[in-house]
N, C-alpha and C positions, 0 to 999 in steps of 0.2 A: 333231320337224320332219322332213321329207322329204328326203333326199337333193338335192332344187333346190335347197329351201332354206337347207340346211349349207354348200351351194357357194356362194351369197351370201356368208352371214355369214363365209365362212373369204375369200373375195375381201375386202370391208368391213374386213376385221381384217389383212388383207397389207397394201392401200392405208394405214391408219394408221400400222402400222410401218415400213411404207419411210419414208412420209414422215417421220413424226417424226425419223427417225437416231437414234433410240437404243438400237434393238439392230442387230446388225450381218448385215449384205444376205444373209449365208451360212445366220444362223441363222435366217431370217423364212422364206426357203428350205424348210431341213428343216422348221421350223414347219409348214408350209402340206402337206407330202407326211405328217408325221405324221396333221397334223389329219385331212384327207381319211382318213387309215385309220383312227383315232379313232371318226369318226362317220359311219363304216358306209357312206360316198360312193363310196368306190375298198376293195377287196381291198390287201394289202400291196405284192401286187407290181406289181398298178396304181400303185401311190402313188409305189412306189421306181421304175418302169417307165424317167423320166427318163435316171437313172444310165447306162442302154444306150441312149438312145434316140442315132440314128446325127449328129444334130444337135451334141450333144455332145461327141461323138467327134471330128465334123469339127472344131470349135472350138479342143477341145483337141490337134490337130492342128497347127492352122494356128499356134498360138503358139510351137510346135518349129520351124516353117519360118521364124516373125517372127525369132528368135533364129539361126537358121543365117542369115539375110542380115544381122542385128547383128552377131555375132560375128566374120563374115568380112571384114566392111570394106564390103558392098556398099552396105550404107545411109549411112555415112559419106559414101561418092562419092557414090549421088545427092544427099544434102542437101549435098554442095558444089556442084555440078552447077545445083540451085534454086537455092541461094542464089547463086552464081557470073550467073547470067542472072536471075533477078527481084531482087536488090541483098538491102535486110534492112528494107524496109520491108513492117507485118503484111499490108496491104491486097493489095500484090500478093504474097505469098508466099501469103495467102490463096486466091488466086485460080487460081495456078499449082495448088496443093495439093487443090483443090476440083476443078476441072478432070483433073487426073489420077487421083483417084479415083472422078468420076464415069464416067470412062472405061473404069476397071480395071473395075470391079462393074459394068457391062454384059457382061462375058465371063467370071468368074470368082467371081462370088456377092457379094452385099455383104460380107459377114463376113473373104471371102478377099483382099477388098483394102484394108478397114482394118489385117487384119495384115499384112499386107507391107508399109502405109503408117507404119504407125503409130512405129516406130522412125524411118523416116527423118523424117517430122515433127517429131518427139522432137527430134534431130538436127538439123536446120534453125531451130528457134525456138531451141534454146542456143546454135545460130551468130549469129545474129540478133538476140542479147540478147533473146526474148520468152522470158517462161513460155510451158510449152506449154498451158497451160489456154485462152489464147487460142486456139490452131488445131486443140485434139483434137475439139471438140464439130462445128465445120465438118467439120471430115473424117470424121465419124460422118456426120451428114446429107447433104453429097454424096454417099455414098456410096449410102445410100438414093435419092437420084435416078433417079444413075445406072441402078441396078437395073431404069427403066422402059424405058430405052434398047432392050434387048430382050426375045425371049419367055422366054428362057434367064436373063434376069435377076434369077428371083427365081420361089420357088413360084407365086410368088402370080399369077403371066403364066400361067403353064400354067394353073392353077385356072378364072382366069376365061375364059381360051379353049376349055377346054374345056366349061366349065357353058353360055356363048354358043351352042355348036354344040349342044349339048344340048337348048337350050331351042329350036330352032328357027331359030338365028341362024347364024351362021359361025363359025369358028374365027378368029383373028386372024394373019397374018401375022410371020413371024420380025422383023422392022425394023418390022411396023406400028403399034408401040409409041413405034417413036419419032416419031412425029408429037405426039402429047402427052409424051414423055419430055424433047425436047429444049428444048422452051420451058420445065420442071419445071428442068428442071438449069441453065439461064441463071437463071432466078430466082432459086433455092436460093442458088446461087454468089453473086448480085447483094447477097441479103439477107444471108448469111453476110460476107459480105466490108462491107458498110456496118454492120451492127448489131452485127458479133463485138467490135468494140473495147468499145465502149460494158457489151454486154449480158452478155455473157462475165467470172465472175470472174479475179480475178489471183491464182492460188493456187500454188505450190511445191510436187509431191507428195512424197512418201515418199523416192523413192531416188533424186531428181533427184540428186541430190551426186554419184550414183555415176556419171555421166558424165562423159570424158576430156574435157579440153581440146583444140582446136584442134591438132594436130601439129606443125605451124608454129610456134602460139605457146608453145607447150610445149619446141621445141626450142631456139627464142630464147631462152627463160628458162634452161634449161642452161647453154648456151652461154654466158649472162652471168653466171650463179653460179660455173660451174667453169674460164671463162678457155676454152673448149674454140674450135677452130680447123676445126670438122666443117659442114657444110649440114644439112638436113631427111634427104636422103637416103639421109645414113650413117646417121641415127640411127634413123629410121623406116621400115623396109622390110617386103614382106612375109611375108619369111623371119625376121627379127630388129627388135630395140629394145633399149633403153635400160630403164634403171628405177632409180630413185634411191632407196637405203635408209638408213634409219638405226641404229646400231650399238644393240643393245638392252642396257635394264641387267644386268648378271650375264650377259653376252654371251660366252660362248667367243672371242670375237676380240679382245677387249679383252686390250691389249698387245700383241698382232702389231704388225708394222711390214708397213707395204703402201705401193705407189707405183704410178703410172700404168705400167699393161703389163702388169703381175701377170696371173695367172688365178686364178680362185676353187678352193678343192681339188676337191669334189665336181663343180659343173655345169660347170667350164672356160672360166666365164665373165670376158673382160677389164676390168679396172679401168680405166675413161678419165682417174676423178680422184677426189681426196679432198674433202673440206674438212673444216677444224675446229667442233665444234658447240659450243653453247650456254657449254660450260663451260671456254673458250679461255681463252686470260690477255692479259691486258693490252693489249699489243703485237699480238693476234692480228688478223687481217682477218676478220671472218664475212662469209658470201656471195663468197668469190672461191674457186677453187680453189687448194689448196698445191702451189707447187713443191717436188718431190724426195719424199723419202718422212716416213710419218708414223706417229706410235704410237697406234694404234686408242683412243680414249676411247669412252666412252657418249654415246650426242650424236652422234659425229662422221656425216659425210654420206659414202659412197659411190656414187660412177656405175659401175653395171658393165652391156657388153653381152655380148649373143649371143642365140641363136635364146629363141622367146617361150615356148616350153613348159621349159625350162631355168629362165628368167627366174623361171618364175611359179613354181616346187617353190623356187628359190632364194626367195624372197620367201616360205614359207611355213618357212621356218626360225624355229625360236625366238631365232635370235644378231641377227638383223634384222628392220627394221619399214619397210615400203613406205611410201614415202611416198604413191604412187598406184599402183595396182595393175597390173599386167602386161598382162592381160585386159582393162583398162580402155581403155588406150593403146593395144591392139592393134584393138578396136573400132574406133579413130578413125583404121587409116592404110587408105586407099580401097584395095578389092579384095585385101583382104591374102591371105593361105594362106585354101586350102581355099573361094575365091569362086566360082571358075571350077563347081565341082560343085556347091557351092549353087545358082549359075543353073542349073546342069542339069537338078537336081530341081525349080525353082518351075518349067521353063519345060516338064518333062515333065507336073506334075500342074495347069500350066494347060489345056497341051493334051487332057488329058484332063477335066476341071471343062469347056471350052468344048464337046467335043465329047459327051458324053455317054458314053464306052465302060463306063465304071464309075461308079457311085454315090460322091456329093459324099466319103462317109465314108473310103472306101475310097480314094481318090485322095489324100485327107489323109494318113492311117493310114502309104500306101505310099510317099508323102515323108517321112514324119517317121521310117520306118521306115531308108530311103535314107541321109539323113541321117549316121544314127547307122552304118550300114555302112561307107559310104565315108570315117570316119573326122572329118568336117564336124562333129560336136557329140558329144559323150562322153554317156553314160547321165546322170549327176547333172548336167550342163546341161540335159538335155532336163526331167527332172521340176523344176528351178530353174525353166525359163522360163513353165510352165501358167502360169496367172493361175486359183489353183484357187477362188477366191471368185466366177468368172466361170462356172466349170464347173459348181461346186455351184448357185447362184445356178439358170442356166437348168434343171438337170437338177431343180431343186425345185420350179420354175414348170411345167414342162411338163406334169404331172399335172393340175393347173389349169383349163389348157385344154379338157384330154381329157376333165375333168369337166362343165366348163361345155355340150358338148354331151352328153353320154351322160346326166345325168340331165334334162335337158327344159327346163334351164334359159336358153337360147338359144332355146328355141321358146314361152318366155314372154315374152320381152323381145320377138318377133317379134308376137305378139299386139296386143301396146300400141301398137307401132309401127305395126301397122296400122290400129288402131282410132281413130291421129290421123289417119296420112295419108287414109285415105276413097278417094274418087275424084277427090282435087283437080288443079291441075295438075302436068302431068311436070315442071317444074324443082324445083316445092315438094316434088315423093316424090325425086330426086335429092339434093336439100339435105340433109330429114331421113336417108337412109341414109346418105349421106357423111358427116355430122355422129354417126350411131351407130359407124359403122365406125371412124370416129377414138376416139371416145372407147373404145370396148372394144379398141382398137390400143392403147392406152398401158398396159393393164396383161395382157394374151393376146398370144401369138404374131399376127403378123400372118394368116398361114396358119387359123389357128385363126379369126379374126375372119372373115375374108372368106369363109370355108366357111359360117361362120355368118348373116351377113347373105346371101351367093347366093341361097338359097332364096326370102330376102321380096324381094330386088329382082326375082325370076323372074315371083311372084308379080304384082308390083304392074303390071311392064311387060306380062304376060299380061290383066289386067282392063282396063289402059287401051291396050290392042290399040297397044300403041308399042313397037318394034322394039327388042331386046336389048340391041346394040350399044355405045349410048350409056353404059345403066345395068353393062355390066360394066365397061369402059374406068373409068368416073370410081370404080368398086370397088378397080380396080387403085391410080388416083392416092391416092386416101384411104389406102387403105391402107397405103401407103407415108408416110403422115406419124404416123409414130412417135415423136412428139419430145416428149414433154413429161416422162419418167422415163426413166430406167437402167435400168431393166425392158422397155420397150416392146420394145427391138431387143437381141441380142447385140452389134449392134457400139456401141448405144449403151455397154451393160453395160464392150465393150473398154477404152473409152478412159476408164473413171469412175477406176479406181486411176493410171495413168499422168497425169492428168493432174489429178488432186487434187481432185476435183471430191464436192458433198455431190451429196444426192436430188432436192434444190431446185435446182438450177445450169440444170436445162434446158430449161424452160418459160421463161423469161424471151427465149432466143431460139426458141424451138421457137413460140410458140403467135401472133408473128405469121409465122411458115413458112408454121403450118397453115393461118391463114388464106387463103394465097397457093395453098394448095395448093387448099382450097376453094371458090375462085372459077375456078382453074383445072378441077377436076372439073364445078362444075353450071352455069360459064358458058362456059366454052372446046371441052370434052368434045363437048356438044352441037352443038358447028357446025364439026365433023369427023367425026361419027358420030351422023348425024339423028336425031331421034325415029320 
């Protein structure tokens, strides 16, 4: 077979395995850059080309900066901040959530505002009592909206503004996006918000556990086990906390006598209270704290504070076992240590992502670089927080694409497509290329797709002597409805592990989006940018 060919069949054969879920999203990935060198489609280092490609890089970027505004407390405060004014019903936290994302990714890339959203989200639905499977999928797609808001929002604005002026037409306007962007993000939002209950699984992911409680209600529950006579405030600041361990078997401490005051030998840290565990006797009280002092058992329960990084090397002793982790709880008190310089860096490398002075990569790179300098996240947090199924995943797709044009295989699908459309009328050649551009958006870069279809919409608006305008504009909206796989977008890819979600979960709300989006491209498009 022909090199078009092979790219088929290696497309055909990704589309099965995604779907099916039975190998896993990383390995379908390297599959797919294998195959392509395999059989002779791509050179090796085309294949592996992904790996650096700067897309990437930026991604796996942005998941260092998600994690520096986790770790510091900043995402705690806003998700109390939503949840504090929209209450903890899904509809409006939907709505607030959709709205602020469609707003961020008009300035800052899609991909750069699902991760900055994406924890606090997290965040907000276990306030909230929701899983977050409910609100990750919305905030994936908002965020795509928003992207139409302006020309900076997304490759794919530059692309068709400048294929338009190419062809003869104009360039588009920085804001004149939003004249179709902002009826796109009202919709988005309307349908997300009415069908997310319904159409959205209720799934649990992976390490949802590993989120703290409430601070508040975390401190109450103390307070009531160990008798303590402290507020929120002593116990959760963002210098210090608390952390409750349990005395571990064949413990070096078993036998000490210890009482409220004490300091620990090593970290200096103060005992607030004991209590007796499991293996009390008789007469004992469990769940209150003991007055006066006590003789360490296995089992027994200690409250000790002081500063969180003390906390945390304390809790990693073998003599003790955390009940909840240090780093956990530290997550959860708003704007704790080292916030103030995390905003610094999101608000240096938005200004730079909004205005252009460096490439999207490089703006990542040099926050997530910042980061780790100023002392905001230690080396083995930053490589914890990648989501490297996310990075492998696109860096194995992207070769993909590059093949689907370079061997001719995109100027065969353009063939057919024109040999239906004819010379019929412009809504009916509008329809069918909105309708191709979607469907080859759900499994190529958007970018990729829309490069791909320009040419035959150039084409077609050139024979039927009808003005550009129309046909790139409604390029852009298509383009943008990437919803029906975890492949189509990276940010859909973001939110697939955080929020537990299979291969199947997103066509169920995605595909009446698309529709929404489709009647907005070849019925709306048109009577703002005439034939």
């Amino acid at each position: 077979m022909d090199p078009a060919s092979w790219t088929f069949v290696i497309l055909a054969l990704a589309i099965v395995a995604f779907v099916s879920g039975r190998v896993p999203l990383a390995i379908v990935a390297i599959g797919v850059a294998l195959a392509l060198w395999a059989t002779g489609v791509l050179t090796l280092g085309e294949a592996f080309s992904g790996f650096g490609d700067p897309t990437v890089l930026f991604i796996a970027s942005l998941f260092v900066v998600s994690e520096a505004l986790d770790a510091t407390g900043v995402t705690a405060w806003l998700g109390h901040q939503v949840v504090t004014r929209a209450g903890r019903g899904r509809g409006r936290l939907t709505l607030i959530v959709g709205l602020l994302a469609a707003g961020l990714s008009a300035f800052i890339s899609i991909n750069g505002a699902v991760a900055a959203l994406l924890p606090v989200v997290v965040v907000v639905a276990v306030r909230a009592g929701l899983v977050p499977s409910k609100m990750l999928i919305p905030l994936a797609f908002a965020a795509s909206a928003g992207s139409l808001l302006t020309l900076t929002g997304t490759p794919v604005n530059i692309v068709v503004s400048e294929a338009a002026a190419a062809a003869g037409g104009r360039e588009f306007g920085c804001f004149e996006f939003a004249l179709a962007g902002i009826p796109v993000v009202l919709l988005t939002v309307a349908v997300v918000v009415l069908g997310g209950g319904r159409l959205l699984p209720d799934r649990t992911p992976e390490h949802l556990g590993d989120l703290a409680p409430d601070p508040r209600a975390h401190a109450q529950l103390l307070r009531s086990s160990y008798a303590l006579d402290l507020d929120t405030g002593a116990l959760f600041t963002a210098d210090e906390g608390v952390a409750e361990v349990l005395v571990a078997p064949r413990s070096r401490l078993i036998g000490q006598t210890v009482y409220a005051g004490m300091t620990t030998r090593d970290e200096n840290l103060v005992i607030l209270a004991v209590r007796r565990g499991e293996n009390e006797g008789p007469n004992a009280s469990r769940g209150t704290g003991v007055a006066g002092s006590l003789e360490l058992q296995a089992g027994d329960a200690v409250l000790v504070q002081g500063p969180w990084a003390a906390l945390t090397r304390y809790t990693q002793s073998p003599d003790v076992i955390a009940v909840t982790p240090p780093q956990a709880l530290q997550r959860a008190v708003p704007l704790g240590r080292g916030a103030k310089r995390a905003l610094v860096v999101l608000g240096v490398m938005v200004v730079l992502l909004a205005t252009g002075l460096v490439p999207a990569a490089v703006a990542g790179l040099l926050a997530a670089g910042a980061l780790v300098l100023t002392g905001v996240l230690t080396i083995p947090q930053t490589y914890r927080s990648i989501s490297w199924t996310t990075v492998i995943l696109i860096a194995g797709m992207i070769p993909l694409s590059a093949a689907f044009i370079a061997t001719g295989a995109a100027d065969r699908v353009a063939e057919i497509v024109l040999g239906v459309i004819g010379s019929t009328s412009p809504h009916l050649a509008l329809l069918v290329l909105c309708v191709l551009t979607m469907v080859l958006g759900q499994f190529i870069s958007n970018v990729a797709t829309v490069l791909v279809v320009t040419p035959i919409a150039v084409a077609i608006a050139q024979t039927l002597e009808l003005s550009i305008q129309p046909f790139m504009m409604a390029l852009t909206v298509a383009g943008a409805a990437a919803f029906l796989t975890p492949v189509a977008t990276p940010a859909n890819l973001m939110v697939l592990q955080p929020g537990g979600y299979r291969f199947g979960d997103y066509w169920k709300l995605g595909l009446p989006l698309m529709v929404v989006y489709l009647a907005v491209a070849v019925l709306y498009v048109p009577l703002v940018w005439p034939f």
